[in-house]
C-alpha positions in Angstrom: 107.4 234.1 -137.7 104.1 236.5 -137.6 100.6 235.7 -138.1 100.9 233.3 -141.0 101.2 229.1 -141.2 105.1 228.2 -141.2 105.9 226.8 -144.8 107.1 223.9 -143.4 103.4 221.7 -141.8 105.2 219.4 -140.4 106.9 220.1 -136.6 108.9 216.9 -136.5 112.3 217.3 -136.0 115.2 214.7 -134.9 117.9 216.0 -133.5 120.0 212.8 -133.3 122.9 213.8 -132.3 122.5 214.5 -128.5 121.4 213.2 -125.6 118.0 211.8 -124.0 117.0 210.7 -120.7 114.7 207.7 -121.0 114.0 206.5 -117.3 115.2 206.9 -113.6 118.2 205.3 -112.5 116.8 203.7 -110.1 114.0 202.2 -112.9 117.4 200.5 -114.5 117.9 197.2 -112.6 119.1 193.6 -113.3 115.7 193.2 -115.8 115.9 194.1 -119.6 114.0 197.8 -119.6 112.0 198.2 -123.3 112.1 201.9 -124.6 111.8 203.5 -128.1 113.4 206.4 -129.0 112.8 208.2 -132.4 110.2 205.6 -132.9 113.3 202.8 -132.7 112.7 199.8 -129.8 115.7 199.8 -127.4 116.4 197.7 -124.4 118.0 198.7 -121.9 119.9 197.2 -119.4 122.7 197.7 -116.6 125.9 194.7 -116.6 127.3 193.2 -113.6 129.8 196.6 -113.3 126.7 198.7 -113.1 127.1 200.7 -116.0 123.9 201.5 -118.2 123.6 200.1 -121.4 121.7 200.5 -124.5 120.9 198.2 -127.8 118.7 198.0 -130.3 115.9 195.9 -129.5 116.4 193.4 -132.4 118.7 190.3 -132.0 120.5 190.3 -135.4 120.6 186.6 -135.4 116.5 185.8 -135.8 115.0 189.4 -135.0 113.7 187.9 -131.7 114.0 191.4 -128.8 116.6 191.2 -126.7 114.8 192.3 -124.0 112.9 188.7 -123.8 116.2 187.8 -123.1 118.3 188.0 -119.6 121.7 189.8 -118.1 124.6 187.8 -117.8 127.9 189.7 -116.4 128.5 192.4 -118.8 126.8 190.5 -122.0 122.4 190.1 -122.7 121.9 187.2 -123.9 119.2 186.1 -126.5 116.3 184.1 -125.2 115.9 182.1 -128.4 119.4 180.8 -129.6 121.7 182.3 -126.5 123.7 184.7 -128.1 125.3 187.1 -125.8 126.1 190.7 -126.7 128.3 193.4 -125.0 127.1 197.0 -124.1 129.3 198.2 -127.3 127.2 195.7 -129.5 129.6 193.2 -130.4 128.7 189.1 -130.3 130.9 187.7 -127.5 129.3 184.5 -127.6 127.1 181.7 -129.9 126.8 178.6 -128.1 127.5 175.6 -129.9 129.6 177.6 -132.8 133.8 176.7 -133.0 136.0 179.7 -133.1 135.6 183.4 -131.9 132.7 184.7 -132.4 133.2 187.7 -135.5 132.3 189.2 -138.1 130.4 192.8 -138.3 127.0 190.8 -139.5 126.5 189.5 -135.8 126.7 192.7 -134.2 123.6 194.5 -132.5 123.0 198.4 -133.0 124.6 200.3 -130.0 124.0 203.3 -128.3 126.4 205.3 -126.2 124.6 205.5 -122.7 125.2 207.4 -119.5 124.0 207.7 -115.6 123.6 211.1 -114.6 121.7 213.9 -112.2 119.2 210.5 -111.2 118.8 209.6 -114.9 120.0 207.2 -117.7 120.7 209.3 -121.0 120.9 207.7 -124.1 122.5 208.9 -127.0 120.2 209.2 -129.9 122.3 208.1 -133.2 123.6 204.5 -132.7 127.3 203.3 -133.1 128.4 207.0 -132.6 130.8 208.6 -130.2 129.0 211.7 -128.6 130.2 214.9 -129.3 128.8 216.7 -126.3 127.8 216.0 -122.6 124.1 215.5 -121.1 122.5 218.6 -120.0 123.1 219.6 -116.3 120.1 220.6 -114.3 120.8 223.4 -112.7 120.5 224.2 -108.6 120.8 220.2 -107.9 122.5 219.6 -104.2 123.2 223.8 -104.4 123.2 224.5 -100.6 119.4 226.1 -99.8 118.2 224.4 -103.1 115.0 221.0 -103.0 115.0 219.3 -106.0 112.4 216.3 -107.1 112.6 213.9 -110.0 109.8 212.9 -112.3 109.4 211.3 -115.2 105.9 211.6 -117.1 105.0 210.6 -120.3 102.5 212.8 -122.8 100.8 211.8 -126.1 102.3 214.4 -128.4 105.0 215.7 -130.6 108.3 216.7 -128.8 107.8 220.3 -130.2 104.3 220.4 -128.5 105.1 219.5 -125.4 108.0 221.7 -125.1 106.0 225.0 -126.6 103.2 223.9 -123.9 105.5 224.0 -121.1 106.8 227.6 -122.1 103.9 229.1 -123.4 102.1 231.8 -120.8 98.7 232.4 -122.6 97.2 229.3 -122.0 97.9 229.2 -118.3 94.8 231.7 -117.4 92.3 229.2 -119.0 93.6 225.8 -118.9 94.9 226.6 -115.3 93.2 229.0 -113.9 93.1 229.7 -110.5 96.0 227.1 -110.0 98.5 229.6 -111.9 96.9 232.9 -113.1 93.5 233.8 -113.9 91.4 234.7 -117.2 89.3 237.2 -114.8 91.9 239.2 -113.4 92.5 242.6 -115.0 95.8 242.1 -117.4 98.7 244.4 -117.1 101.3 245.0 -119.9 104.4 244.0 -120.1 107.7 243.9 -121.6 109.0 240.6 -122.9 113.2 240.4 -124.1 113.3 237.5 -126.5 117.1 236.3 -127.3 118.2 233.7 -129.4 121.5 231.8 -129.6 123.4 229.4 -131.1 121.5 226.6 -129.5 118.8 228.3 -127.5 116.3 230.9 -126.7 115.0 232.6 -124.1 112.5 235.2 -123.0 112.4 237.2 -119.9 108.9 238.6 -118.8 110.1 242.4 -117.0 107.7 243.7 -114.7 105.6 240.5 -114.3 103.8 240.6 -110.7 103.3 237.6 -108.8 100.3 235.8 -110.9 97.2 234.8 -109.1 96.9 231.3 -107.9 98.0 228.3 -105.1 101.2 227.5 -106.7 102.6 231.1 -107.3 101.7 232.3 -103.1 103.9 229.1 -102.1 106.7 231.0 -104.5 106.2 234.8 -102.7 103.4 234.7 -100.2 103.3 239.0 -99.8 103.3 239.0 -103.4 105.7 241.6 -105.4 107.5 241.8 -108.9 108.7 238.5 -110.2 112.1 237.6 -112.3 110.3 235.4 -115.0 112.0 233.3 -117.6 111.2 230.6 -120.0 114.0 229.0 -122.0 114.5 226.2 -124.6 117.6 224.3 -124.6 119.0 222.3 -127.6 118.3 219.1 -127.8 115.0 219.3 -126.0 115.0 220.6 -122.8 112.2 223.4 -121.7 113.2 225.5 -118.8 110.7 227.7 -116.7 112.3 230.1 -113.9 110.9 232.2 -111.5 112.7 234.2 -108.7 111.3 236.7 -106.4 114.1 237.9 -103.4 115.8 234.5 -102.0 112.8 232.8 -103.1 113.1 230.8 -106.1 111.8 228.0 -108.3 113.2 226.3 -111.5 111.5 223.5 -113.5 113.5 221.8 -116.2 112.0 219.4 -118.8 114.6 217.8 -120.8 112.0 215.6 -123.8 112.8 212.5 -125.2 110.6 211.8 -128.3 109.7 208.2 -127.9 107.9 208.0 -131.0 106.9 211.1 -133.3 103.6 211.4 -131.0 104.4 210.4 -127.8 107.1 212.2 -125.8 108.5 211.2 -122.4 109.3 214.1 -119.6 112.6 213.5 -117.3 111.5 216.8 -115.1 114.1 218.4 -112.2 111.6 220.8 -109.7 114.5 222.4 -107.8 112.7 225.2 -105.3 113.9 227.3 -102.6 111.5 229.2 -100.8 110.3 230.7 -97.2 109.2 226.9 -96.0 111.4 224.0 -95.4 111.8 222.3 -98.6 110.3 218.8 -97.4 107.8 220.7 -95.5 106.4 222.2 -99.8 107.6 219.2 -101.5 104.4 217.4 -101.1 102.0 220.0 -101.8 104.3 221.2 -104.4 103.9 217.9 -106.0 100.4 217.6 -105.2 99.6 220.9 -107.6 102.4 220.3 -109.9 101.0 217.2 -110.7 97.6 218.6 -111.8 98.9 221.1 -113.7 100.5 218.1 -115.8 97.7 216.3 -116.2 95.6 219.2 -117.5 98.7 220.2 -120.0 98.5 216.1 -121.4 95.3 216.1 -121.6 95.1 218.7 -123.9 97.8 218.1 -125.9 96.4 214.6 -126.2 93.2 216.3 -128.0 96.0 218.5 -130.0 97.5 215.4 -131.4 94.6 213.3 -131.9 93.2 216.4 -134.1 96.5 216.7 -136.0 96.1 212.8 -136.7 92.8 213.5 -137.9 93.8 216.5 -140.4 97.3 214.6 -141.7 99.4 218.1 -140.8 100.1 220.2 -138.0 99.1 223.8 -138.9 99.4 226.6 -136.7 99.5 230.2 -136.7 101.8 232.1 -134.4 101.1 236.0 -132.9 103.1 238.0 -130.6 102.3 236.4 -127.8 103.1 233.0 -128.8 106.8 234.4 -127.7 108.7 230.7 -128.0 106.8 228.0 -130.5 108.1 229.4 -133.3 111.8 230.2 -132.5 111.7 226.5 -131.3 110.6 224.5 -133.5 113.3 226.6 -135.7 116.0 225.9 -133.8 114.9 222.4 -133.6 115.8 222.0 -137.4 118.8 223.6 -137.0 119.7 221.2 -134.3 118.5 218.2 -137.2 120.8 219.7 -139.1 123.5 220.0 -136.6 123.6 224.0 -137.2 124.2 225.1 -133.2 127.5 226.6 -133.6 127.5 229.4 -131.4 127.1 232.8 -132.9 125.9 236.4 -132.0 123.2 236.9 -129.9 120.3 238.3 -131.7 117.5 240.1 -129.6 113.9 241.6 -129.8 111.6 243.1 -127.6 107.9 242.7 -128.0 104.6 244.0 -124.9 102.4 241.7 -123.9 99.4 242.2 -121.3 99.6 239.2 -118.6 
């Protein structure tokens, strides 16, 4: 897409068929955990084995959530009428009824759900087998490798949030002097943009080390930087940076809560000159304020597009990802990610 409005106003696409991290493991104890996903109210909960499990928050019996209710073995139970349900759904229990309890009407909405890399994934289309694995975060527990866990939460459209988190232009003026700077002269570059099956990437060549706290902690004498930004079917943003043995990798992987609101499970995985524990604080410390600038304006974003009814937007050269993801995010709706040739273009951009 060039400099014209996509035909399609509205950037919400679900991609149910995959994977979504919705809070730390360690968030995941013996209490009932309330989360939505595609605008859907789950509870979570881990049984007596330990495994993570995942329901629709609705007791099929009187609509009461089953998260008012409590964890018994490997069953929640209801807190109105005590009906018990198993992490695959079905009714194992109705106090007071004769017989077994069966029948498909008495079963609660399941989805598959999985511990892994510090965080419980849930599947996103219910009573369905997964046909693929959770996404790996790269560099975790690779020898000479930090990595740190967050999850954050951001008042806007899972296509948003991820074309925020890969987009460069915007980091000279709503960060400025953290990461880059609108003042400093701008030197062109060369940006290689390929798209696959299920993702795309672009790789800045010849970027130097941009102005700015965070990118001195990354290469302190400065130099010629290996930049790229990738998006990864079903929703996971990826920003890496290397320069020598020095190198830093953040990984979003988004979890649309609702169509507006859009939770972050986030892997910083870093080596650089420093002892890790020595950065990880600071890292935090500017990593964090970066964050909070990004929500805050994509909190204004969305609160304009609520306004308006639509999302409009136009796209140039140098907004290198937002269109080629939003794209492959209907692909993905449409479960169209079969791997294919790799198609590639080069575009110059001045950084």
């Amino acid at each position: 897409m060039s400099d014209s409005t996509p035909r399609d106003h509205r950037f919400i696409a679900h991609v149910r068929d995959d994977w979504y991290p919705l809070c730390r493991s360690e968030s995941l104890r013996a209490r009932p955990l309330v989360v939505s996903l595609f605008g859907t109210p789950l509870v979570l909960f881990r049984a007596a084995s330990g495994a993570p499990a995942a329901l629709a928050d609705r007791c099929p019996h009187r609509n009461v959530p089953l998260s008012l209710g409590r964890v018994r073995g490997e069953r929640i139970q209801c807190a109105y009428h005590g009906w018990e349900f198993e992490t695959d759904g079905r009714c194992g229990a109705v106090p007071g009824l004769v017989g077994e309890p069966r029948g498909h009407e008495r079963r609660a909405a399941a989805y598959a759900a999985r511990e892994s890399q510090g965080f419980v994934w849930v599947y996103g289309r219910a009573d369905t087998a997964p046909v693929r694995e959770p996404f790996a975060f790269p560099y975790l527990d690779q020898r000479g490798w930090t990595s740190a866990r967050e999850v954050l939460d951001v008042d806007a459209s899972l296509h948003a949030v991820a074309e925020n988190a890969l987009d460069v232009p915007h980091t000279a003026f709503l960060h400025g002097g953290l990461f880059r700077d609108e003042n400093r002269a701008r030197r062109e570059i060369e940006v290689i943009v390929r798209r696959g099956g299920d993702r795309v990437e672009a790789e800045y060549v010849g970027e130097s080390r941009p102005p700015g706290v965070v990118a001195k902690l990354l290469a302190p004498h400065g130099g010629e930087v290996a930049h790229v930004d990738r998006f990864i079917l079903p929703s996971v943003a990826q920003v890496e940076y290397v320069l020598g043995d020095a190198g830093l990798c953040i990984s979003a992987a988004l979890a649309p809560l609702d169509d507006y609101r859009t939770r972050l499970a986030v892997m910083f995985s870093y080596r650089l000159p420093l002892p890790g524990w020595l950065v990880r604080p600071v890292l935090r410390r500017f990593a964090m304020r970066i964050f909070r600038q990004d929500a805050r304006m994509l909190a204004r974003q969305t609160e304009t597009v609520r306004h308006f009814g639509e999302e409009r937007y136009l796209f140039t050269e140098i907004d290198v990802l937002g269109a080629e993801i939003f794209d492959l995010l209907r692909a993905g709706a449409r479960d169209e990610r079969a791997p294919g040739p790799q198609r590639e273009r080069r575009l110059h951009i001045a950084v």
